[in-house]
SERO-4910 file (N, C-alpha, C, O; in steps of 0.05 Angstrom, whole numbers):
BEGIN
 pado doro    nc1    nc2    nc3   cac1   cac2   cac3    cc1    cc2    cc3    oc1    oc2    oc3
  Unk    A   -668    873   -253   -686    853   -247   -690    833   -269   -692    844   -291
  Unk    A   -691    811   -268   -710    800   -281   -734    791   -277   -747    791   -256
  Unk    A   -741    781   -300   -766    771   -304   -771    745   -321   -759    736   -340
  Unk    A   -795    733   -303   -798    709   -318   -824    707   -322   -839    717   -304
  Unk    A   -837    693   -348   -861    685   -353   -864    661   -354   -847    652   -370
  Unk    A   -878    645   -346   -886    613   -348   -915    620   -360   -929    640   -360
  Unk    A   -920    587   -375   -941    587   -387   -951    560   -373   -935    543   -365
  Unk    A   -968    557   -370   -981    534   -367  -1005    519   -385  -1025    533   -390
  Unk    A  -1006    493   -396  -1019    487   -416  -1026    463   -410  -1008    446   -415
  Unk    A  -1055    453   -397  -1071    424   -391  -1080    418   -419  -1100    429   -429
  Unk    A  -1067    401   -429  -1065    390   -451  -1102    374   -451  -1112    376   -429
  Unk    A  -1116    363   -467  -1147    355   -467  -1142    320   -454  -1157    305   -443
  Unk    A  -1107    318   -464  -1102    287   -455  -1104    285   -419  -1107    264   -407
  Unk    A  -1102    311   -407  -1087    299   -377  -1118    298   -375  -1126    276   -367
  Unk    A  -1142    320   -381  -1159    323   -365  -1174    305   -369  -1188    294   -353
  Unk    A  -1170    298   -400  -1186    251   -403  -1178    232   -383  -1194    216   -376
  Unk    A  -1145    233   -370  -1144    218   -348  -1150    226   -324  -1150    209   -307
  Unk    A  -1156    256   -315  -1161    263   -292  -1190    251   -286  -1197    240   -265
  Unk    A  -1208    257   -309  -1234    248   -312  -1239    212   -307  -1256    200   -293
  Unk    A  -1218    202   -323  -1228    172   -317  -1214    157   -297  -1217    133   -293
  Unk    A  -1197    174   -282  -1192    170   -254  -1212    179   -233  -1218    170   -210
  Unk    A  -1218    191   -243  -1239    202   -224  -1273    185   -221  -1290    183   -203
  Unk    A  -1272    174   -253  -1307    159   -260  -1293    121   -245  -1306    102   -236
  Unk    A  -1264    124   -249  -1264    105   -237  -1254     97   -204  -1248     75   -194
  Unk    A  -1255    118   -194  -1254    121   -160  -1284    122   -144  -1289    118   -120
  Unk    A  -1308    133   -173  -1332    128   -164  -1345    106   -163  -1358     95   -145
  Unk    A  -1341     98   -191  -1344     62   -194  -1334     45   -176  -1345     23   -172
  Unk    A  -1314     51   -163  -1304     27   -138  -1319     40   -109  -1321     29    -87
  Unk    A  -1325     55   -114  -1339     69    -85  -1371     60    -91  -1387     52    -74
  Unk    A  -1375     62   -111  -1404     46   -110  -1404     10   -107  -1418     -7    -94
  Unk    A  -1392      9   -117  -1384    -23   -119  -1378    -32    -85  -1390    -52    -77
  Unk    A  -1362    -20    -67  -1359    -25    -43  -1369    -14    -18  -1360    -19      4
  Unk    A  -1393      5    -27  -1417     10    -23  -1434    -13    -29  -1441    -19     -7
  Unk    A  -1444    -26    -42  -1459    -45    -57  -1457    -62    -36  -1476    -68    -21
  Unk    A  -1430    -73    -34  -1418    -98    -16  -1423    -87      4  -1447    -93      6
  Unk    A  -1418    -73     24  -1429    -56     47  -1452    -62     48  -1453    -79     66
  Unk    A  -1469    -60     40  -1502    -63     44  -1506    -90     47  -1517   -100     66
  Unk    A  -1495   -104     24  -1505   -139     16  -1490   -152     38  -1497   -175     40
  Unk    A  -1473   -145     54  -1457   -143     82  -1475   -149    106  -1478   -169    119
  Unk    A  -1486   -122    108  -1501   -105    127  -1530   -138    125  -1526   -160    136
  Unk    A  -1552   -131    111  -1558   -163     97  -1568   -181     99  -1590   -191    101
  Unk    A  -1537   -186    100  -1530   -213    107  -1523   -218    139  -1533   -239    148
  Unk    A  -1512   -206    150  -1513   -204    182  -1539   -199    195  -1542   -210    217
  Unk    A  -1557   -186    186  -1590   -182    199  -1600   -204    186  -1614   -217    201
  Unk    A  -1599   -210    172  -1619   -244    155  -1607   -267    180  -1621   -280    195
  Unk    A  -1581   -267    177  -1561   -291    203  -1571   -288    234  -1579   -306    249
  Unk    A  -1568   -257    239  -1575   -249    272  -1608   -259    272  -1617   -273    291
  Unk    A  -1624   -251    250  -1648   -251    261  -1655   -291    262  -1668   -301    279
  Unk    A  -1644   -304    243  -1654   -328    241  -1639   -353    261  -1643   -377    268
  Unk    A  -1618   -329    266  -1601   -345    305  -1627   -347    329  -1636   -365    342
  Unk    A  -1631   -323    327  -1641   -316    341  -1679   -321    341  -1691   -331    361
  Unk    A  -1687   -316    328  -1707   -339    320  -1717   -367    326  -1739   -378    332
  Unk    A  -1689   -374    320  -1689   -401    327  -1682   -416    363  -1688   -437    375
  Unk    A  -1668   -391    369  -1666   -395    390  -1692   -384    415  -1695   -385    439
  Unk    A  -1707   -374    391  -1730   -349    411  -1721   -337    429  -1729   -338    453
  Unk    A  -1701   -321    419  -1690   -304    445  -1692   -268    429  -1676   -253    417
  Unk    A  -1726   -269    438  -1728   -241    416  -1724   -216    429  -1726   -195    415
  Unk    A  -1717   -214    455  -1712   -195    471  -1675   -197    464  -1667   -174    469
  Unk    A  -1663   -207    459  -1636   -200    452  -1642   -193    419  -1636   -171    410
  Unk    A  -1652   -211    404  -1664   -185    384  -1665   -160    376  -1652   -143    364
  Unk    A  -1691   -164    391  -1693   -126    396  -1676   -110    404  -1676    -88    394
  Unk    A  -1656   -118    424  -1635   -105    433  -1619    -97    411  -1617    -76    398
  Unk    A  -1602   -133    409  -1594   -122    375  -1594    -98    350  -1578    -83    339
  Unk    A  -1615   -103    347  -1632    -92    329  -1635    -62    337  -1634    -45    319
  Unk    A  -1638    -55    366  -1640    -26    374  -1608    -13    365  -1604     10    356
  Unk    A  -1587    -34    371  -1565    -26    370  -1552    -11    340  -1536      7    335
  Unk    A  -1567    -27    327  -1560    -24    302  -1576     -2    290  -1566     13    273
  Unk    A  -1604      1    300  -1615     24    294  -1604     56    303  -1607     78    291
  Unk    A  -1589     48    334  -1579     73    345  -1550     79    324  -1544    101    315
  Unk    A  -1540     63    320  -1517     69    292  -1520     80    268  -1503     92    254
  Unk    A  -1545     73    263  -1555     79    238  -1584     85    233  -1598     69    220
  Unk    A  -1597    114    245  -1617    115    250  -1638    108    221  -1661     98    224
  Unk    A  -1631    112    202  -1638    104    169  -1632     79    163  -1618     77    143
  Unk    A  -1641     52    181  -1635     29    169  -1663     21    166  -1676     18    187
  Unk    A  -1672     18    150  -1698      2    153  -1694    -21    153  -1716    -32    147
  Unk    A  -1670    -45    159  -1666    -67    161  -1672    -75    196  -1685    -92    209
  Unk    A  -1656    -54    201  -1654    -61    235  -1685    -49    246  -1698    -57    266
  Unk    A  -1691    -36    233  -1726    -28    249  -1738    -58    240  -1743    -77    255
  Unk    A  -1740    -57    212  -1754    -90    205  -1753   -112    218  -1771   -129    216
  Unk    A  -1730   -115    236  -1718   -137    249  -1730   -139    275  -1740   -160    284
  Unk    A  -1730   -113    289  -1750   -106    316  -1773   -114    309  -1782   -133    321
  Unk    A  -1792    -99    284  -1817   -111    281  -1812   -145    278  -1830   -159    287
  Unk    A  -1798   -152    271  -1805   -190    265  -1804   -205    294  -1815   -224    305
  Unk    A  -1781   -185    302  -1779   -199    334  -1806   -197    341  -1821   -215    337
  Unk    A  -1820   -162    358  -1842   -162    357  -1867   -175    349  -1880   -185    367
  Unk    A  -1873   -177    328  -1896   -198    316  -1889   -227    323  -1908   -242    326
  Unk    A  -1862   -235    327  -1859   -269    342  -1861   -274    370  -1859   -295    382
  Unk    A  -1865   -238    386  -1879   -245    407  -1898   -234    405  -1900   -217    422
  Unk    A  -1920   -234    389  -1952   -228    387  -1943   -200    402  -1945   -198    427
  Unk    A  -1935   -185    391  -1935   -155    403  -1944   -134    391  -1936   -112    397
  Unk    A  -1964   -139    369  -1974   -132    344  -1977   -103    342  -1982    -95    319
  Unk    A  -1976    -84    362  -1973    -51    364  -1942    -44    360  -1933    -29    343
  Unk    A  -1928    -58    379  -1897    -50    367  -1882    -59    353  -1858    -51    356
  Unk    A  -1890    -78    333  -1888    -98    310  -1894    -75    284  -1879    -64    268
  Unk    A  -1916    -72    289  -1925    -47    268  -1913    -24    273  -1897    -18    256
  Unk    A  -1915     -6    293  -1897     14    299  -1870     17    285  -1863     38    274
  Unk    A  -1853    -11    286  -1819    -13    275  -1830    -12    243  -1824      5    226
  Unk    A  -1845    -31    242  -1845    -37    208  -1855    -17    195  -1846    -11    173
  Unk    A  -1879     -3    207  -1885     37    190  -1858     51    191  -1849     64    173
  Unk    A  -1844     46    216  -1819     71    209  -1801     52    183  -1791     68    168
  Unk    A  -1798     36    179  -1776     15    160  -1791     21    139  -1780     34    121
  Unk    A  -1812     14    137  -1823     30    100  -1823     56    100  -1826     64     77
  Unk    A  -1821     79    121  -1817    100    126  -1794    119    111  -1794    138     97
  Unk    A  -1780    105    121  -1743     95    120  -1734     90     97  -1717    105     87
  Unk    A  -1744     66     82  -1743     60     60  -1761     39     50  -1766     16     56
  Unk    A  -1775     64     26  -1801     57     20  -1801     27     -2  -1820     14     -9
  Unk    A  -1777     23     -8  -1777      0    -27  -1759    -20    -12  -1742    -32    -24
  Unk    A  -1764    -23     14  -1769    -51     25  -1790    -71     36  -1803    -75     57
  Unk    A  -1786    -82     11  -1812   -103      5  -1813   -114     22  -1837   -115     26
  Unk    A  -1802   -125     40  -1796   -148     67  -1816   -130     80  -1839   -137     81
  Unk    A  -1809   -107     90  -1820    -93    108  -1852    -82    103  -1864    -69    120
  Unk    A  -1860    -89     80  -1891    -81     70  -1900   -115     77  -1918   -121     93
  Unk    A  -1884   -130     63  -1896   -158     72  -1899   -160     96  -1919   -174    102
  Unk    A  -1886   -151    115  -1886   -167    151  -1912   -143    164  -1929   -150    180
  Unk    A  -1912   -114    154  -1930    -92    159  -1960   -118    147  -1971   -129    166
  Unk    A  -1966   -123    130  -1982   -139    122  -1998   -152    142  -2018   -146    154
  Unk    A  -1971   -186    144  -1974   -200    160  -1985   -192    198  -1988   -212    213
  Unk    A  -1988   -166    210  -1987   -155    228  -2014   -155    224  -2028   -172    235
  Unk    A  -2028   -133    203  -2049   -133    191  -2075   -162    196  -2094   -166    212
  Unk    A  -2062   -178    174  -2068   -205    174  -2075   -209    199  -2095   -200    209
  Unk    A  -2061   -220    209  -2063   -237    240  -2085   -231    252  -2100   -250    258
  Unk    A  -2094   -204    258  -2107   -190    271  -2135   -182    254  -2151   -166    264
  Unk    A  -2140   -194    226  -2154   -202    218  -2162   -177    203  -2186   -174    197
  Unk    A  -2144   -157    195  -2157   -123    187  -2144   -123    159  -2122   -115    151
  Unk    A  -2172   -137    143  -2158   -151    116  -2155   -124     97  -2139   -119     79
  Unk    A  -2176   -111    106  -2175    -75     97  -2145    -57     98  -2134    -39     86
  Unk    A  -2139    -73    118  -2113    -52    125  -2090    -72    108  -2074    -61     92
  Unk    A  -2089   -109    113  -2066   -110    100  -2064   -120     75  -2043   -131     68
  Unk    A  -2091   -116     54  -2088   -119     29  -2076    -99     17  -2072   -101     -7
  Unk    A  -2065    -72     31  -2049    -45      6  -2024    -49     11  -2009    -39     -6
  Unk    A  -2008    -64     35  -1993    -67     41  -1978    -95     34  -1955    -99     26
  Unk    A  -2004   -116     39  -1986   -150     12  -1987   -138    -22  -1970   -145    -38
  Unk    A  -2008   -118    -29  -1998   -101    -59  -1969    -97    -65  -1951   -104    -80
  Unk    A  -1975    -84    -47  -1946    -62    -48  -1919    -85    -47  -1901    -88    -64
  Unk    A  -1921    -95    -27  -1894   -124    -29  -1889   -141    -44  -1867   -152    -44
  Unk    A  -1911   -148    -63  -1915   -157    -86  -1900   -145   -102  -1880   -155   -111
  Unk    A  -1911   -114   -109  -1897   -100   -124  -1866    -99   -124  -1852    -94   -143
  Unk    A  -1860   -103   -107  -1834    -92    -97  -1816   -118    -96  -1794   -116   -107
  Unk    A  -1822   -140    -86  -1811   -164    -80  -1795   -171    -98  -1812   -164   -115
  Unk    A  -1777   -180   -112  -1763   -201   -127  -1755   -233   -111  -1753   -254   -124
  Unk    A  -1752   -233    -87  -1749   -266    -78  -1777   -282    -88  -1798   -272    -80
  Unk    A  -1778   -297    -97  -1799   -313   -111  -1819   -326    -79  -1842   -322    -73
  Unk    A  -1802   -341    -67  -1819   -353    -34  -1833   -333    -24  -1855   -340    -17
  Unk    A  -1826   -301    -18  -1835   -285     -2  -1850   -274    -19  -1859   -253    -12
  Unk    A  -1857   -281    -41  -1878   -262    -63  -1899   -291    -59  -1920   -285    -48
  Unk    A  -1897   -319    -65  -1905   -325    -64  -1931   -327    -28  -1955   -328    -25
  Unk    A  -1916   -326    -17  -1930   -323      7  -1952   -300     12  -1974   -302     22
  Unk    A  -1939   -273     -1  -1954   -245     -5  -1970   -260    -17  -1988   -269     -3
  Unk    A  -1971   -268    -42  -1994   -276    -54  -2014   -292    -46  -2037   -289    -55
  Unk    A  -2008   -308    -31  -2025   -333    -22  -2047   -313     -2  -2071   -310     -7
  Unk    A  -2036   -303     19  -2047   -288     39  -2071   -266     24  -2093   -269     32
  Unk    A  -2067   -241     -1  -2079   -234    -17  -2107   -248    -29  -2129   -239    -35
  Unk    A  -2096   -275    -32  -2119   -291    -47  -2136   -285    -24  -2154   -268    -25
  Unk    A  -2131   -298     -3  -2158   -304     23  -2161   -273     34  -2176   -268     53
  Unk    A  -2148   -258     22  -2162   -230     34  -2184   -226     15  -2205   -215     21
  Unk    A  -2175   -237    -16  -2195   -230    -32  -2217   -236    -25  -2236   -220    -22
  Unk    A  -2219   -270    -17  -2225   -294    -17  -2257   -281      6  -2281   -279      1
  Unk    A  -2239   -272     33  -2255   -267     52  -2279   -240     51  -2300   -236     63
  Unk    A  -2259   -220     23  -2279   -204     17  -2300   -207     -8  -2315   -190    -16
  Unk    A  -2297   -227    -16  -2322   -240    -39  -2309   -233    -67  -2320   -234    -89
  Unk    A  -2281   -223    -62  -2278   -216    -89  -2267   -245   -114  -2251   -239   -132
  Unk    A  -2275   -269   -111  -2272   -294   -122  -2247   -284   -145  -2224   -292   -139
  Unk    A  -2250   -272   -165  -2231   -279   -190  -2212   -258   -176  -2225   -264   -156
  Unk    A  -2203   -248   -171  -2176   -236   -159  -2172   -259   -133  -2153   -274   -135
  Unk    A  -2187   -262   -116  -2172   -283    -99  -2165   -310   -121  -2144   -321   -114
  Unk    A  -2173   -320   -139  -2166   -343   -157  -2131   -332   -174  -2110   -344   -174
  Unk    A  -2136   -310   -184  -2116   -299   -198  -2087   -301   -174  -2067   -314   -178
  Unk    A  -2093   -289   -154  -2071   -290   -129  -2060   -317   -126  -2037   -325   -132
  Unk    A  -2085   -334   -113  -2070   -365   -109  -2054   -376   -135  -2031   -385   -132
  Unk    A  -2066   -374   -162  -2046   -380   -181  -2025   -379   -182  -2008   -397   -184
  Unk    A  -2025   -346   -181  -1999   -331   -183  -1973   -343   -163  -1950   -346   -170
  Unk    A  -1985   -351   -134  -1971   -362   -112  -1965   -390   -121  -1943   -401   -117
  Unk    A  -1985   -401   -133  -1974   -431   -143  -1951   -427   -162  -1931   -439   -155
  Unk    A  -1950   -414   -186  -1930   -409   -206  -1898   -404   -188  -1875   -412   -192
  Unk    A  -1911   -387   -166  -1870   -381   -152  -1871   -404   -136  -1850   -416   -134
  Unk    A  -1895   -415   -122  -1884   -434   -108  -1913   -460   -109  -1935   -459    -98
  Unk    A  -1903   -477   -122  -1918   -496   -132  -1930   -516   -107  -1949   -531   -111
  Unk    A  -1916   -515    -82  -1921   -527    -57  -1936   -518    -35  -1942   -529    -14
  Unk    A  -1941   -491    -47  -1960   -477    -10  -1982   -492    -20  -1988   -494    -43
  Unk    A  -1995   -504      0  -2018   -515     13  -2034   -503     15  -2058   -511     14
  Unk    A  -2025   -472     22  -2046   -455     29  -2066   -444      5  -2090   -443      7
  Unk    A  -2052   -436    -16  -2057   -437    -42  -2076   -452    -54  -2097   -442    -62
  Unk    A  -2068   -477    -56  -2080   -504    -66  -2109   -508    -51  -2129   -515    -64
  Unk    A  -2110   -503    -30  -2127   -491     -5  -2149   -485    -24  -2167   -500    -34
  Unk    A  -2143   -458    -25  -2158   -433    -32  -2170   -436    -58  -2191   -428    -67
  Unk    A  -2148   -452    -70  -2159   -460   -104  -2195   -475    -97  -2217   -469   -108
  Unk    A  -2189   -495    -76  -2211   -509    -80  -2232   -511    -64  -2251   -528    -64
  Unk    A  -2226   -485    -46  -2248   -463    -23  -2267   -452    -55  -2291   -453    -58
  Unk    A  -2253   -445    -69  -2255   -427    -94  -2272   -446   -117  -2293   -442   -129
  Unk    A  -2260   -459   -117  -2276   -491   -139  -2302   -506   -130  -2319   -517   -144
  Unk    A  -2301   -505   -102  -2327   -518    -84  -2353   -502    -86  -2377   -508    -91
  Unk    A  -2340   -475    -78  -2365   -456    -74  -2378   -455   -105  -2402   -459   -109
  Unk    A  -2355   -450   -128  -2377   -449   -153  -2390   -469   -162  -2410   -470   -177
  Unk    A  -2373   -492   -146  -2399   -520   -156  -2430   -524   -137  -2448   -542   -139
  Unk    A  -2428   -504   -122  -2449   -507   -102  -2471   -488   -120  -2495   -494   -126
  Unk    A  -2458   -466   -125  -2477   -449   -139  -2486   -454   -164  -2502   -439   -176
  Unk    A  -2479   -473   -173  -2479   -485   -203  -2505   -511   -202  -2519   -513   -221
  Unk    A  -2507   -520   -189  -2520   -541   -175  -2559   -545   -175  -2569   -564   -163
***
């Protein structure tokens, strides 16, 4: 008979390239992941503002269901139902979509902002001052923070709390130097202390 012995020996070099083949198959999988989402997006920002415009919020919602049934973890496509919703004053199933979308995913600011705005409308300044907070917090687009903020001021505004509603409108003037609503509130805010001053 014979016999044979083999040796085998993974040198420290292969397993440095196995390794940075490997950190770099993750790096492109996140990266086109990334694009996937900013994708995803960009198609619900387009569908919803087609559609919007056309007020056709019942293909919306449809939409929007569709995309939810694909992806039951989108809090984009629930958000989208609530906006349709709330643009037909449907203010129970407006809220309904937008609790499950911050549900879903708790750091979508959009979706604390429009939960808010639901709030707002309906005048339950209790309910959507923790919710324009929270969107604030969360927000980076400067217009949609500015708006959270403006709305905040007159919740302050409406609950007597004067220097936080002043601090808010500011804040809304600094991202957006043009709301009206703001400028508003500045001098709802400026009138009353000259009355009491008087």
């Amino acid at each position: 008979g014979t016999l044979s012995v083999g040796l085998q020996f993974d040198a420290p070099f292969t397993r440095r390239l196995e390794r940075n083949n490997f950190r770099q198959a993750l790096i492109s999988y996140q990266q086109q992941r990334r694009q996937l989402i900013l994708f995803q997006d960009t198609v619900y920002q387009r569908l919803r503002g087609i559609l919007r415009t056309l007020k056709q919020y019942d293909d919306a919602i449809r939409a929007y269901q569709r995309a939810a049934d694909l992806n039951p973890d989108d809090a984009r496509a629930e958000g989208g139902m609530g906006s349709a919703y709330y643009a037909m004053e449907e203010y129970d199933s407006a809220r309904s979509h937008l609790e499950r979308a911050v549900e879903v995913d708790p750091s979508y600011a959009t979706g604390w902002g429009q939960l808010g705005w639901v709030f707002y409308v309906q005048k339950e300044y209790d309910k959507a001052q923790p919710e324009f907070e929270k969107a604030v917090d969360l927000e980076k687009d400067p217009s949609r923070n500015a708006a959270y903020r403006h709305a905040l001021g007159w919740i302050y505004l409406n609950t007597k709390q004067n220097e936080k509603a002043k601090q808010e409108f500011t804040a809304a003037l600094e991202e957006n130097p043009d709301l009206q609503g703001a400028k508003e509130g500045l001098q709802v805010l400026a009138d009353a202390q000259a009355s009491t001053t008087r």
